[in-house]
C-alpha positions as CSV (number, residue, x, y, z in Angstrom):
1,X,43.6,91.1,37.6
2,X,42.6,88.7,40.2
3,X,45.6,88.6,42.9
4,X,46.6,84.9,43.8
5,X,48.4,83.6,46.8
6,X,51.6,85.5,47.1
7,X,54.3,83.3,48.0
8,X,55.8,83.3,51.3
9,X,58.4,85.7,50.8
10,X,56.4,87.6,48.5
11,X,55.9,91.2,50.1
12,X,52.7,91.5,51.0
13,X,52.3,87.7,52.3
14,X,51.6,86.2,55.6
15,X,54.9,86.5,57.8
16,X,56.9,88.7,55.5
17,X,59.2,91.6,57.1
18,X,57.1,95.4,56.9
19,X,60.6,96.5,55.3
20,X,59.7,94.1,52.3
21,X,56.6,95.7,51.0
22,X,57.5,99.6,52.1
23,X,54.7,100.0,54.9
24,X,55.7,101.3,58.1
25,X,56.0,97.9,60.8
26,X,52.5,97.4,62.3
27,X,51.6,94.9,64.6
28,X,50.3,91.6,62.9
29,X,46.6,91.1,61.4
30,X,46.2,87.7,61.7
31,X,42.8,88.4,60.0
32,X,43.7,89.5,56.4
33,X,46.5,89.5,54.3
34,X,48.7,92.8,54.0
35,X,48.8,93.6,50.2
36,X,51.5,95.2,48.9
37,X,50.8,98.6,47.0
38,X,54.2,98.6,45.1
39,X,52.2,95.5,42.8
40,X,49.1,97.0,43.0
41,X,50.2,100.1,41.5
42,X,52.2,98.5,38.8
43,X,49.2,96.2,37.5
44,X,46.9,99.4,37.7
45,X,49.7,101.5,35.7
46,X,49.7,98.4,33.1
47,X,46.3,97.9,32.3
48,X,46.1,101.5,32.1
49,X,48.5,100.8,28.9
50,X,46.2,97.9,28.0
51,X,43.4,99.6,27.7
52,X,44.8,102.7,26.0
53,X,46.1,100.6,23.7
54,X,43.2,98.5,22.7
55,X,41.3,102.0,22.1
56,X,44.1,103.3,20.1
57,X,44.8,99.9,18.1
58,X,42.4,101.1,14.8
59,X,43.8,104.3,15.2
60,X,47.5,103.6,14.0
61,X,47.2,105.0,10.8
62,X,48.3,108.5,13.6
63,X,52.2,107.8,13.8
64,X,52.0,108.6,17.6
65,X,49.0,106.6,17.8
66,X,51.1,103.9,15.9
67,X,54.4,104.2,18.1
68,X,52.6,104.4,21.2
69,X,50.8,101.0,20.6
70,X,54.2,99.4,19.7
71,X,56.1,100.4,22.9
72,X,53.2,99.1,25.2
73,X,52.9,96.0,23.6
74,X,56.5,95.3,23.7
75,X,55.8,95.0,27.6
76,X,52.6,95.4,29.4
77,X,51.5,91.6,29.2
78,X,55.1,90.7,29.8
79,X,54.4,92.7,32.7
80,X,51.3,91.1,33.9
81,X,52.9,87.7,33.2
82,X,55.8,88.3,35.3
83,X,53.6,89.5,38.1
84,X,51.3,86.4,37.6
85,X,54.2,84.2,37.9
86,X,55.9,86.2,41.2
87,X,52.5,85.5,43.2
88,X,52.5,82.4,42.0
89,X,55.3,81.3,44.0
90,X,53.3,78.4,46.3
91,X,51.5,77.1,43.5
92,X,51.2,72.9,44.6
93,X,48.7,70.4,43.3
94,X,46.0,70.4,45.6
95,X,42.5,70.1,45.7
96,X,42.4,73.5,47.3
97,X,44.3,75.0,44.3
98,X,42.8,72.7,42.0
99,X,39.5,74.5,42.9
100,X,41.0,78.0,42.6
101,X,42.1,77.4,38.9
102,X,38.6,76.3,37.9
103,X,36.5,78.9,39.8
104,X,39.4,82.0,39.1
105,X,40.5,81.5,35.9
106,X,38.5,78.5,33.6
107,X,34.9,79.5,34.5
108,X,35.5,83.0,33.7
109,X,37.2,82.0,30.5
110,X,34.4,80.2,29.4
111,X,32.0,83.3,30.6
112,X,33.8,85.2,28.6
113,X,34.5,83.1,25.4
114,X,30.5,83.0,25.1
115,X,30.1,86.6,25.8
116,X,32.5,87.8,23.7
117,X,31.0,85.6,20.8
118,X,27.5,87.0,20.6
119,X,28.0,90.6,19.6
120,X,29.2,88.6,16.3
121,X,26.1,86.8,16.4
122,X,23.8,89.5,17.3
123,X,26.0,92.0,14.7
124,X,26.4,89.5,11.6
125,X,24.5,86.4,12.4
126,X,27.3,84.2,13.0
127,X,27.8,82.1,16.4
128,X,31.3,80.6,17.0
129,X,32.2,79.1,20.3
130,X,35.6,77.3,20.4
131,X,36.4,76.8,23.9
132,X,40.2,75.6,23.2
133,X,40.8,78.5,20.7
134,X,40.5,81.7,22.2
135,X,38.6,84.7,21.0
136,X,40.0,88.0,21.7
137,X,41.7,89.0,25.0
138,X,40.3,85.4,26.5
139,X,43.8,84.1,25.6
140,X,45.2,85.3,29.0
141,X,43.2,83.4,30.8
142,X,43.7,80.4,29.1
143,X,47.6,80.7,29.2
144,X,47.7,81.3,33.0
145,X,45.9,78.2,33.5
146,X,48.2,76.3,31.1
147,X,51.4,78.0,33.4
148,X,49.8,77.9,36.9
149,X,49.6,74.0,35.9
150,X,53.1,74.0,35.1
151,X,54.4,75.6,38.0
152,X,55.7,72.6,39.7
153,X,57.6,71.3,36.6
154,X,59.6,74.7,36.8
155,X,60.4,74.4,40.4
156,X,62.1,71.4,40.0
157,X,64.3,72.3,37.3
158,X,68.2,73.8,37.8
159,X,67.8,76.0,35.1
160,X,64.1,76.7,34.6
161,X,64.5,80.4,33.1
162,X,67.1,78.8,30.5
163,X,64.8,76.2,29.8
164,X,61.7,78.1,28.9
165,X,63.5,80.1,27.1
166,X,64.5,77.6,25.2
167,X,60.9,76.8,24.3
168,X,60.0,80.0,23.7
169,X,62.4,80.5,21.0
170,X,61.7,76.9,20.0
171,X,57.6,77.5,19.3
172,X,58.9,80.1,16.8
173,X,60.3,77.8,14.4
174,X,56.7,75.1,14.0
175,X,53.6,76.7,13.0
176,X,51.7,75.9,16.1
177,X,47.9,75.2,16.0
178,X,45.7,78.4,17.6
179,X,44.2,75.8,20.0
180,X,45.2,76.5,23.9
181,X,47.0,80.0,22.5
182,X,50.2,77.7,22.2
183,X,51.9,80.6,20.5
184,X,51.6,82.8,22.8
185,X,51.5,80.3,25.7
186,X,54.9,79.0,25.0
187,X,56.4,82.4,23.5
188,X,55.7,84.1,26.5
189,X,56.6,81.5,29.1
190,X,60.2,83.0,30.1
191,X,57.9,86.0,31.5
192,X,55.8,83.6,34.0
193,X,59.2,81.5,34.9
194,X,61.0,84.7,35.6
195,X,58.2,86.2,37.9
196,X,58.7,82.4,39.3
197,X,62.1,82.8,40.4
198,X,62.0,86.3,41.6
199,X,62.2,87.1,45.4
200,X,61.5,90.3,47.2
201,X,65.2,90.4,47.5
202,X,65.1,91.1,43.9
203,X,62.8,94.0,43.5
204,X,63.9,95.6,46.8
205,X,66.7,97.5,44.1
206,X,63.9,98.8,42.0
207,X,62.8,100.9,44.8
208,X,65.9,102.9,45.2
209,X,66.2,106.6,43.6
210,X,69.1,105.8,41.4
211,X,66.6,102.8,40.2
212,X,63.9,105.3,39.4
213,X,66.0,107.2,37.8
214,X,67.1,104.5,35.6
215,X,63.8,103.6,35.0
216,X,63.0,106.7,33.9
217,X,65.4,106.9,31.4
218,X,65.6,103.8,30.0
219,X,61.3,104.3,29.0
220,X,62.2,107.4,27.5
221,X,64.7,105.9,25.5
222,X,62.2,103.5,24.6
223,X,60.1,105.6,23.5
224,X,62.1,107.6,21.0
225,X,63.4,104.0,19.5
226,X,59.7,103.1,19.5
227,X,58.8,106.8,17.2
228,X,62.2,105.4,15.1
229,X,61.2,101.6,14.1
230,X,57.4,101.5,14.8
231,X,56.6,101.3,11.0
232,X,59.8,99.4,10.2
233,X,59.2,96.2,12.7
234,X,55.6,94.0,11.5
235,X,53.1,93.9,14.9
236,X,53.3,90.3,14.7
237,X,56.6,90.2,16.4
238,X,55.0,92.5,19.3
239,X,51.5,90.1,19.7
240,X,53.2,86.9,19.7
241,X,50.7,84.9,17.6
242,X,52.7,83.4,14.8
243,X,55.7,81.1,13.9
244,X,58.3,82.7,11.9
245,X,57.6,82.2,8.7
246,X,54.5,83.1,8.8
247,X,55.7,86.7,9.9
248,X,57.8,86.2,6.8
249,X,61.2,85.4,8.2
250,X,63.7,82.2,8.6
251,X,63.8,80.8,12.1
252,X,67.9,81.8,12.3
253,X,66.9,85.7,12.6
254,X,63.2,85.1,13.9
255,X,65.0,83.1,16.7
256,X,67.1,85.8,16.9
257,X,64.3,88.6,16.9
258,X,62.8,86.5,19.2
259,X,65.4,86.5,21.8
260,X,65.6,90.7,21.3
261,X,62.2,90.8,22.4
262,X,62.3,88.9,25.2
263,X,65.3,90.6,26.4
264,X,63.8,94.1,25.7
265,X,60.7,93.3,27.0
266,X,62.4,92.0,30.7
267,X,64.3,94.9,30.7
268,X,61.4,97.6,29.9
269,X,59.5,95.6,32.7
270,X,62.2,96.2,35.1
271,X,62.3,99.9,34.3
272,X,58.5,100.3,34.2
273,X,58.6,98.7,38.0
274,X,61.8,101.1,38.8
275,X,59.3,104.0,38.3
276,X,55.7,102.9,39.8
277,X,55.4,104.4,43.1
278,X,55.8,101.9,46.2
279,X,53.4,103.7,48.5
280,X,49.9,103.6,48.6
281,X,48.1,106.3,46.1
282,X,44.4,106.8,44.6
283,X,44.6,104.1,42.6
284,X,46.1,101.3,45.1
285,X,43.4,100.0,45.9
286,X,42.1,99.8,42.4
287,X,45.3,97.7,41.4
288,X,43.8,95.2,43.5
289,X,40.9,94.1,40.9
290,X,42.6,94.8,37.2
291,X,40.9,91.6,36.0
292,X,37.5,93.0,36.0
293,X,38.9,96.0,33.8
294,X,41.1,93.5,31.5
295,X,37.7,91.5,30.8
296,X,35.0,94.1,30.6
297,X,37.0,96.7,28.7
298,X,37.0,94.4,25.8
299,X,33.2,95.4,25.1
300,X,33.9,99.2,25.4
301,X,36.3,99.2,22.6
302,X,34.1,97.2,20.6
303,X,31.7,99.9,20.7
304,X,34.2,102.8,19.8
305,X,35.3,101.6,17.1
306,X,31.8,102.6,15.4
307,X,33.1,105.8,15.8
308,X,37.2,105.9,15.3
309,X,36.7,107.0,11.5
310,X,36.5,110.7,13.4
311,X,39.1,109.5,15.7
312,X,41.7,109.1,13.2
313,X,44.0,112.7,14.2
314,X,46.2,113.5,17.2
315,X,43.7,114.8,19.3
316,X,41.3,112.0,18.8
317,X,44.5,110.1,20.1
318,X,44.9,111.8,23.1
319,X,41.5,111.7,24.1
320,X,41.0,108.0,23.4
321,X,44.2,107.5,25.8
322,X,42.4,110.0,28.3
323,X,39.3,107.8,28.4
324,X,41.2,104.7,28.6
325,X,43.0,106.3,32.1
326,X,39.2,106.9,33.3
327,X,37.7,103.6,31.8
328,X,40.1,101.6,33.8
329,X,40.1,103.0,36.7
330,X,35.7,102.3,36.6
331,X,36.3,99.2,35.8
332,X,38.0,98.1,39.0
333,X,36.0,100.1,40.9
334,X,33.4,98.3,44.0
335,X,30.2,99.0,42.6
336,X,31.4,97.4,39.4
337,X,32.4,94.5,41.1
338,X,30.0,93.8,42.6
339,X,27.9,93.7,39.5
340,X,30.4,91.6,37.6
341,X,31.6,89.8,40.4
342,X,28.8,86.6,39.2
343,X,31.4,87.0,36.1
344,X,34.7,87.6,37.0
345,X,35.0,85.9,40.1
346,X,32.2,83.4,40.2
347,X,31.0,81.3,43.1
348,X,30.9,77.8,42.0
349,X,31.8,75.8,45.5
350,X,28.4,74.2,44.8
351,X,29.9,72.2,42.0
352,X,33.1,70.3,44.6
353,X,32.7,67.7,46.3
354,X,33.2,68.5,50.4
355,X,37.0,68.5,50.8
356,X,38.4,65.4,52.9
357,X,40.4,66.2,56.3
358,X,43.9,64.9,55.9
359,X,45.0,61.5,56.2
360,X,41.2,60.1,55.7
361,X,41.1,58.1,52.6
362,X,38.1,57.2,50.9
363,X,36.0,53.9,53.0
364,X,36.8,50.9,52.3
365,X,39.9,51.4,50.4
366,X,43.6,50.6,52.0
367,X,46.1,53.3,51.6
368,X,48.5,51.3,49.0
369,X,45.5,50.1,46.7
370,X,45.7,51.6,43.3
């Protein structure tokens, strides 16, 4: 997905130590920004899992297939989220940022709502367009608007990882309206707050071989408790779409459930980090532009699934998985990018106004008039 401005601190930013973000010290390029490959690699790794698990999701009646799909969901957007919030770190009201939210993040939703719609169109003769309920994987975009906005608000609080937790496992007991993905917007806030308070003092220990280690073992685990519960725990609870009862439980234990996942998922998160590789590799540089494969690969799986009736066995499992490795990493290639980039990245500095110069208010207007 789209990288935006690390925060100062953040490895990879402007003035931040070479130690920070594992590259050898080199003198100073004023004339880009350094990215870190340690994030790069990690957002690359996930929507590998995203897309996997889109391809495999009508192919869960395959216990693996099944188990598989519940261990990725139980962190990968966690994962993004986190990330999303970490770079998001010098997030301010300005028109500057004002300006990146609409042209990163609310054009291409609304791109992409419409794009997504007419296959139904075309395919059953129906058009539905609700801009403020999101279709499909569009939800993303529409909650990372909703959080960048809220970034401030966080950064003033004592507590703002207590907090949103709070609200998190509060939206579970009201059956919230689908309108701006409040469910998931407010279910999966503690995942943006955390990546908010998170310094690269804080990942530096995830680098370390005893962390890798960890890592390691605590995704295998995973794994094997994932083959043990899959069938036993509804997918609700992993998608975060609905209030409690509407999953078919009171909000004492869905609260509790609630609070499992989170914890699980921040802790599968930190292992899944402990693991991805800190130095650049083949698909670095591919890290770099996950959102064109998060947005395109949604058409791709619409087309398999015409054809997952002779998918439905082991081995269609492990090649569906195998194509979602290559289909992601095509996705975020240049030349697709460049195609898409009208899309995913659109230019739209023909709709702002020219941006004033500091301290110039607008003529004829004093500077306490209101």
């Amino acid at each position: 997905m789209t990288v935006p401005a690390a925060p100062p601190d953040a490895p990879g930013a402007p003035g931040a130590p070479a130690e920070a973000s594992g590259t050898p010290a080199v003198a100073p390029d004023t004339s880009a920004r350094v990215r870190d490959p340690f994030l790069d690699n990690a957002k690359f790794l996930a929507m590998v899992l995203v897309v996997s698990g889109h391809l495999i999701e009508d192919l869960r009646d395959v216990e693996v297939a099944h188990a598989l799909y519940f261990f990725g969901y139980l962190f990968h957007m966690p994962l993004f989220i986190m990330v999303s919030g970490y770079l998001s770190g010098n997030f301010a009201f300005s028109p500057g940022k004002a300006r990146k939210l609409i042209s990163g993040l609310a054009v291409p939703y609304v791109i992409f709502e419409v794009a997504y719609s007419l296959p139904r169109f075309f395919l059953y003769g129906k058009l539905e367009i609700s801009l403020l309920d999101p279709y499909y994987l569009t939800w993303f975009l529409m909650s990372l608007f909703l959080w960048r906005l809220s970034t401030p608000v966080w950064q003033q609080l004592r507590w703002p990882l207590a907090v949103a937790v709070g609200v998190s496992l509060l939206s579970g007991t009201s059956a919230l309206p689908d309108e701006l993905s409040m469910n998931r917007t407010l279910g999966l806030l503690p995942f943006y707050v955390l990546g908010l308070m998170l310094r690269p003092r804080h990942l530096e220990p995830l680098r370390r071989p005893w962390a890798r280690a960890c890592g390691a073992l605590v995704l295998a685990t995973g794994v094997g408790v994932a083959l043990a519960v899959h069938r036993a725990v509804p997918t609700e609870w992993i998608r975060w779409r609905h209030a409690n009862t509407v999953i078919g439980v009171d909000d004492l234990t869905g609260t509790l459930i609630r609070l499992a996942m989170l914890a699980t998922g921040a802790l599968l998160v930190m292992a899944f980090l402990a693991v991805t590789p800190a130095r650049r590799t083949w698909f670095t540089g591919l890290g770099a532009a996950t959102m064109y494969a998060y947005l395109l690969h949604g058409f791709v799986v619409k087309v398999t699934e015409r054809y997952n009736d002779v998918l439905v066995t082991p081995w269609g499992v492990a090649v569906m998985i195998l194509f979602g490795v290559g289909l992601s990493a095509v996705l975020c290639t240049a030349p697709v990018r460049r195609f898409f980039r009208w899309a995913v990245e659109p230019d739209v500095s023909w709709a702002f106004t020219r941006l004033r110069r500091p301290g110039r208010g607008v003529p004829g207007r004093s500077a306490g008039a209101v």
